[in-house]
N, C-alpha and C positions, 0 to 999 in steps of 0.2 A: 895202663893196665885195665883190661876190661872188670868190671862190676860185677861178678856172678854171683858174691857173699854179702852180705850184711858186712862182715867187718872188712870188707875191702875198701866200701866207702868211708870210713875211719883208714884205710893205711896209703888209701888216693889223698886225701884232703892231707895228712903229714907230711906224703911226701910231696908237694905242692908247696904248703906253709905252712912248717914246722911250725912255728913263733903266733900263727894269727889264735885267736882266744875260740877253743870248742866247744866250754862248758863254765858257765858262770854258774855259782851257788852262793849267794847270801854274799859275802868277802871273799872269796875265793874263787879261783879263776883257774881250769887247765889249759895250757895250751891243746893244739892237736897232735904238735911232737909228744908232749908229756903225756896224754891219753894212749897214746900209741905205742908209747913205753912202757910206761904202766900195766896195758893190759896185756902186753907182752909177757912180762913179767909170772902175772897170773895164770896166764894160758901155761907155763912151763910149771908153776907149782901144781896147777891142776894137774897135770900129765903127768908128774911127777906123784901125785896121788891117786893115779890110778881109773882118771877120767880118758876114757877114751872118745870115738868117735861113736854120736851119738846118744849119750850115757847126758839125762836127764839131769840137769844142778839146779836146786832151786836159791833163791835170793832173797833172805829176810832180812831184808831193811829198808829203812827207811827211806824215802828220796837225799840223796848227797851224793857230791864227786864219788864213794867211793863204789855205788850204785851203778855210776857208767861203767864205772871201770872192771866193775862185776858182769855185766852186759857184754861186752865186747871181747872182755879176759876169756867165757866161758864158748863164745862161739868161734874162739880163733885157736878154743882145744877140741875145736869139733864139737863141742859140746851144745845141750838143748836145754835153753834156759827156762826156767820156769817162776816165773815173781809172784811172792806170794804178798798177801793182805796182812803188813806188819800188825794191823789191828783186827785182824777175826779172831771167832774163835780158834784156839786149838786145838780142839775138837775136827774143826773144820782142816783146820792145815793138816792133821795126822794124816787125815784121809784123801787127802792130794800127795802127800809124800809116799803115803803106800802105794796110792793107786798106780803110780807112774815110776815109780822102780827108782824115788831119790835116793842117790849115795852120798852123797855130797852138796851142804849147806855153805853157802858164802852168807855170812848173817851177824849183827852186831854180837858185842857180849854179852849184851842184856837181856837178849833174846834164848841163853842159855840153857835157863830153868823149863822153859817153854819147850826146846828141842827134848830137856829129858822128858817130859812128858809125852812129848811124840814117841819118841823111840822106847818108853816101857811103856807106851799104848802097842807098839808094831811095827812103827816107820824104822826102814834097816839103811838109815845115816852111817855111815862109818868115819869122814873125815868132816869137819865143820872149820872153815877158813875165817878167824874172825877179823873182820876190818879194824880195829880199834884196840889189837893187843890186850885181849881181857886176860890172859893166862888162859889155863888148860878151863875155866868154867869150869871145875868139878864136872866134867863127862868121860872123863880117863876110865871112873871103874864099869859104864859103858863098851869098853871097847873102840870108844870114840877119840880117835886121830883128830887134836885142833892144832890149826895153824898159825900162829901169828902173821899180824898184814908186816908188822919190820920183819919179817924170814921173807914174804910173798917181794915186801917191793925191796928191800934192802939186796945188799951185794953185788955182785962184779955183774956185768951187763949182761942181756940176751940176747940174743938176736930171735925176730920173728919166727913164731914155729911153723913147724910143715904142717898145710892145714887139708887136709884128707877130702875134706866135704865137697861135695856139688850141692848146685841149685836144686836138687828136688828133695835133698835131704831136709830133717825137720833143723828150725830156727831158735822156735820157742813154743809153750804151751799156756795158754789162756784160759783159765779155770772159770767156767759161767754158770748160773744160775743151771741148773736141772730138776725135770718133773718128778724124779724118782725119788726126789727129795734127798739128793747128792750130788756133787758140783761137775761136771762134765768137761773134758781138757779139750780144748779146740787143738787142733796143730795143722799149727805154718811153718811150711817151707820156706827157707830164702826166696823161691822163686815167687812164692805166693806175694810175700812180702814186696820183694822189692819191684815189682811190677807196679804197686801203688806207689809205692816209692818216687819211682823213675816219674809216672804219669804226674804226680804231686807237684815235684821240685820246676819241671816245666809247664804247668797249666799257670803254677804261682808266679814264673821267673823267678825262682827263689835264687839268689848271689847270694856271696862271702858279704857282701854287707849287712846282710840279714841278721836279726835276730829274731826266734823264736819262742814263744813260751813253750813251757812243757809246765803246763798245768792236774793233767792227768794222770793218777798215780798210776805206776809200771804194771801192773795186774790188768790196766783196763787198757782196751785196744785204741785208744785215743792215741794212748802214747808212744804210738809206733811212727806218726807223721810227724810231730814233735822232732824224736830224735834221728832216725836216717833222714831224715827230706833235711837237717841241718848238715850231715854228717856229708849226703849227696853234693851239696852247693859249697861245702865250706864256711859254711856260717855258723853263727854259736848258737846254741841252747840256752835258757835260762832258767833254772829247774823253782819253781814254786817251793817254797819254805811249807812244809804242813804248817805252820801256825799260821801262813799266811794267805793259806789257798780258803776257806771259807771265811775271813772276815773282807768285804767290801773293801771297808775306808783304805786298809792295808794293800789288799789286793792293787788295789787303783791308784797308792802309791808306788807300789811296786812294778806295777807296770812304764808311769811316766819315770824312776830312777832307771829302769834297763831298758830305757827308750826301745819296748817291743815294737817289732816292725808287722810278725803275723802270731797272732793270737788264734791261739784253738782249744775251747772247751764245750762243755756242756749248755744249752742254752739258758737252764737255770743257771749258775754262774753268773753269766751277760746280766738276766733281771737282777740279782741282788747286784752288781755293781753297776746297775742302773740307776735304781732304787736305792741304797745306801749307800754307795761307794763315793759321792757328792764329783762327781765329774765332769763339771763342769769348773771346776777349782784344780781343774788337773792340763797341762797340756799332755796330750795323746797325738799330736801333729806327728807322730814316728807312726803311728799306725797305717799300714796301707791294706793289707788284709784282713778279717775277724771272720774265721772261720770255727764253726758250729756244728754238731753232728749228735747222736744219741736218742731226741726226743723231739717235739714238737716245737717252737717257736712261737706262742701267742703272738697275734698280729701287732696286735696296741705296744708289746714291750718290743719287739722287733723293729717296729718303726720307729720310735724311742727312741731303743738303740742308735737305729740311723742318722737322726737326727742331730743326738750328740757326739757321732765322732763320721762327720757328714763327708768327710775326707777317704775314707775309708769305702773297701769293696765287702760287702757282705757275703758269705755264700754258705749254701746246706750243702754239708755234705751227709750220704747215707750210706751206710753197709752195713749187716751185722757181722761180730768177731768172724763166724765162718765167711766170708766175703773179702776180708777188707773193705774198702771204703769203695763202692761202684757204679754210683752213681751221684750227679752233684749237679745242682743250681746255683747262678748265678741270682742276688735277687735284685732285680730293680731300683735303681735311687728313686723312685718314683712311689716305691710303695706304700700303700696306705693301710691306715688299720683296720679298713675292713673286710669281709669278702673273706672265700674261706682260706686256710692254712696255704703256706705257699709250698709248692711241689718239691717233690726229692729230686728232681729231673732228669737227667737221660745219662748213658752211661759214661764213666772215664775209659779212657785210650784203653784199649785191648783187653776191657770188658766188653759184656753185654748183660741185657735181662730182658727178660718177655713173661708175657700174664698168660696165664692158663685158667680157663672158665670150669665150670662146677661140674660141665662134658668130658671135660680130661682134653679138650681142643683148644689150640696157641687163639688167643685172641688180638686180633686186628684193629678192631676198632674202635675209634676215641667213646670214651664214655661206658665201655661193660665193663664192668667188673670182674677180677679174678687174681687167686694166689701169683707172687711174684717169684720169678724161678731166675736165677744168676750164674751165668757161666763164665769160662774164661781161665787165664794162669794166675788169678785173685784167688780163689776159689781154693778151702782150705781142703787138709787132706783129709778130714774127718776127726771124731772121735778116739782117743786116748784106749785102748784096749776094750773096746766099744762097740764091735762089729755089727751088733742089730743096729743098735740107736745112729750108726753112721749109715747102715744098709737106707735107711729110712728118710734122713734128710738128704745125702749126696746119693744120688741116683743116676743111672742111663739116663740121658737124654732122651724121653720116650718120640720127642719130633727130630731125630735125627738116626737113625737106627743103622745107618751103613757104616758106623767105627765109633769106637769106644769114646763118648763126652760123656765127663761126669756134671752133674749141675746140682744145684744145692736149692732146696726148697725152703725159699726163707720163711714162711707163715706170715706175710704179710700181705694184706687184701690190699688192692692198689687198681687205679684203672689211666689210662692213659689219655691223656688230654690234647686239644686238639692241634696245640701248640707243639704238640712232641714230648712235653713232659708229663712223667708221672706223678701221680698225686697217691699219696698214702691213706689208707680211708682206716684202718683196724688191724686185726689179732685174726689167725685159723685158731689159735689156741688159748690160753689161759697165763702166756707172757705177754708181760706190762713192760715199760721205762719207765722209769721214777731217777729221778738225779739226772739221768744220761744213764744208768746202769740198766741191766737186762734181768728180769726179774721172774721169776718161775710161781707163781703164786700157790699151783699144789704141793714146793718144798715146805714151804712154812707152815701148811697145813697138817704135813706128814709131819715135823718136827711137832708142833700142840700136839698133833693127833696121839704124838707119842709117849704124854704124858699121863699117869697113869691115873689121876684125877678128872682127866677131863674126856667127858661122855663122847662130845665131837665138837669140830672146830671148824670156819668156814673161813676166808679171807677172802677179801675180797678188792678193787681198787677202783675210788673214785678220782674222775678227771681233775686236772687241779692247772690251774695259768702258772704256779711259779714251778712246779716240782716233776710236772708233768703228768705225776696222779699221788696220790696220798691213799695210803695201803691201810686199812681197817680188819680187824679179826675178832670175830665173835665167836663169843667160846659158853657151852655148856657143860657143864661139871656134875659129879658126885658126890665131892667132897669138897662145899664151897667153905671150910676155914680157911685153905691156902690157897683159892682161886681169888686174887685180885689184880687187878690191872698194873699194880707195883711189883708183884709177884711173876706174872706174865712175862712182864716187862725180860726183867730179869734171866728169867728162865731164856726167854728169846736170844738175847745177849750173849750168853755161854752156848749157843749153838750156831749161832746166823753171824753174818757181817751186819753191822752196825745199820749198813744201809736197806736191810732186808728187813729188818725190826718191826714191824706192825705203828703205824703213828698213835692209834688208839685200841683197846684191846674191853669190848662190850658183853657183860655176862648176862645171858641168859637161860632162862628155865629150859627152854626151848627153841630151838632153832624153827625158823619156818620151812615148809615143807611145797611142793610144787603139788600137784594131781597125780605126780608120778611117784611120790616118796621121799624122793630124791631134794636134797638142799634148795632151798629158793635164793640164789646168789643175787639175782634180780634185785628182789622186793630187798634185803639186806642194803644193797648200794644204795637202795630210794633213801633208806632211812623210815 
């Protein structure tokens, strides 16, 4: 069967080996037959609930079995899935469910009280599928259709549904940080998709004997290599336990019990189970690849790294969400800690990118500098009901003009080196990485800005070796009884993701000012 869907590579790999294991969690284990059943299963209650082809589902829950099975259920009813952040605000998810026309939640029961509040904020949920049999959650007098998972997976068999969709249909939507000070939906195509995909599973050799982490929760585009490039090969997945994906000691046991064969996270990740994870008390001898993507790699903990699991290939990989992943380095067993950052390097299979100078002309040669621009069938299809803000980063090819290429202006300054690869130098704009996440620093501005205490607000983000930079916000007020950094804190929390949050939060009389008026962000960062 040729591969043109995402869930094809789930219904190649069953029918191959039903029995071989797709997806480990914690003690529990699907096969690929049972995955495949399963989401069968779902795809028929979805369509039975009125999800057609196309029609937006978003997935509140937490990483588990029944997460895949939400995943592949929803794109085998045509459907375009959307995962949300089991821990943002509310606030914040209302505004992805409206924005994107969700009808239909797959989401635990707990997550219940939360939907009502979505939906007498605006979000027009009509049917909520719960994994875990809560009863109706009190959303009936909603108008809210819920599902039980024994209705979804119980009773007489299905057979695979008829699945409408082509490769250039959407797959899924990735909610990322936005200037406007609201979250902006990326959308990929299967095809966008599975072109990384495809290139992944054979750059890695990835086989049925593989195993993989899936360390990165399903909102962030990490997690898309994780599970097709397992799903591709016929190898398992091994989904991180949230209690288990930020402590070290844990993590690095976890890893030597599912004897991971390719690992892929954030490169802070890598330092704290450098740094605490004690691993060298660990065998890691299954590791063959430890693949990294999102932010920078400090030399010293990169070598480190090396060092301790010396067996092992290193490699950067780079994309942002609009991209997929497009360009990648191998790093040297040889490298050392000093000397600058090692390069995002040159493109994967049936990518490319090229730097364009501050002339608006493609640049050539090793050593100038200019914005990187990304072409190719990676290359998402824009923004979510969005048509300026996509007119603006997916563009005409302005050095190709004889037929229509779209290419994607990533904002990132880059110059080419003389070895062929690229090296990352900066920002066009006022987005940071912090964690591996993508981060909008005028959102959080706009959110303070928006309190009705505070005069103005500036944020700003200093470099950091483990975190990638560490986000600071200083704030001047009117009314400093309720401006405190406890208070701040807080306020942040009910509006932003956990990871947006400001690390410290500085009050002053006055903000400093440039010669122009205008915020001194500069002198703020010096301190």
């Amino acid at each position: 069967m040729t591969s043109f869907l995402l869930q094809h590579l789930l219904m190649d790999a069953a029918r191959r080996a039903p029995d071989a294991a797709a997806v480990r969690f914690e003690e529990e284990t699907l096969s690929y037959g049972e995955l495949d059943r399963l989401s069968d299963r779902l795809a028929h209650a979805l369509a039975a609930h009125d999800v057609r082809r196309g029609d937006r589902v978003a997935i509140y829950l937490p990483k588990s079995t029944a997460s895949l099975i939400a995943i592949h259920g929803i794109l085998k009813a045509g459907g375009v899935y959307v995962p949300l952040d089991p821990g943002a605000p509310v606030q914040r998810l209302a505004y992805i469910l409206e924005d994107c026309g969700v009808r239909c939640v797959v989401a635990a029961s707990a997550k219940a009280a939360a939907i009502r509040t979505m939906v007498e904020g605006g979000a027009r949920v009509r049917t909520a599928v719960f994994t875990d049999d809560g009863g109706d959650a009190g959303l009936g007098d909603l108008g809210i259709q819920t599902v039980p998972w024994a209705r979804v997976l119980g009773g007489a068999e299905v057979g695979p549904p008829v699945i409408a969709s082509i490769a250039t249909d959407l797959a899924y939507i990735l909610y990322t940080s936005g200037s406007t000070g609201t979250p902006k939906g990326v959308m990929i195509s299967h095809l966008n998709s599975l072109t990384c995909v495809h290139w992944a599973a054979a750059e890695f050799g990835v086989t049925k004997a593989d195993r993989l982490s899936s360390h990165a929760p399903f909102h962030f585009d990490l997690s898309i290599l994780d599970l097709f490039v397992a799903m591709k090969a016929g190898a398992s997945v091994a989904l991180v336990p949230d209690g288990t994906s930020t402590f070290p000691i844990r993590l690095g046991q976890w890893i030597e019990k599912n004897q991971i064969t390719i690992w892929y996270s954030v490169p802070s990740i890598l330092t704290l189970l450098l740094l605490k994870g004690r691993l060298d008390r660990l065998d890691l001898s299954s590791l063959r690849h430890v693949l990294f993507a999102g932010e920078v790699f400090p030399n010293k903990y990169l070598a480190a790294a090396m060092r301790a699991v010396p067996h092992a290939e290193f490699v950067n990989l780079y994309g942002p969400t609009e991209t997929n992943v497009i360009t990648f380095y191998r790093v040297p067993a040889a490298r050392g800690e000093q000397g600058e950052p090692i390069p995002i390097g040159r493109p994967c299979a049936n990518g490319d990118v090229f730097v364009v100078g501050e002339d608006g002309k493609v640049v050539t040669e090793p050593g100038v500098t200019g914005e990187l621009f990304a072409r190719g069938t990676t290359v998402a299809l824009g923004y979510w009901g969005d048509p300026e803000k996509t007119a603006r980063g997916f563009l005409q090819n302005p050095h190709q003009m004889d037929f229509a290429e779209r290419v994607y202006r990533t904002g990132d300054i880059v110059s080419l080196g003389t070895d062929g690869n690229y090296r990352l130098l900066g920002r066009r704009d006022r987005m940071i990485k912090s964690r591996g996440y993508r981060i909008e620093l005028d959102e959080i501005e706009i959110i303070l800005n928006a309190h009705p205490s505070i005069r103005e607000a500036a944020v700003v983000a200093v470099p950091d070796e483990l975190s990638g930079n560490r986000i600071l916000a200083f704030v001047a007020g009117t009314d400093g009884r309720e401006l405190n950094a406890g208070f701040l804190r807080d306020y942040c929390l009910e509006r932003l993701p956990r990871y947006m949050v400001p690390e410290s939060f500085n009050l002053l009389d006055e903000l400093p000012k440039t010669s122009t008026g205008k915020i001194d962000r500069a002198r703020l960062a010096r301190g």
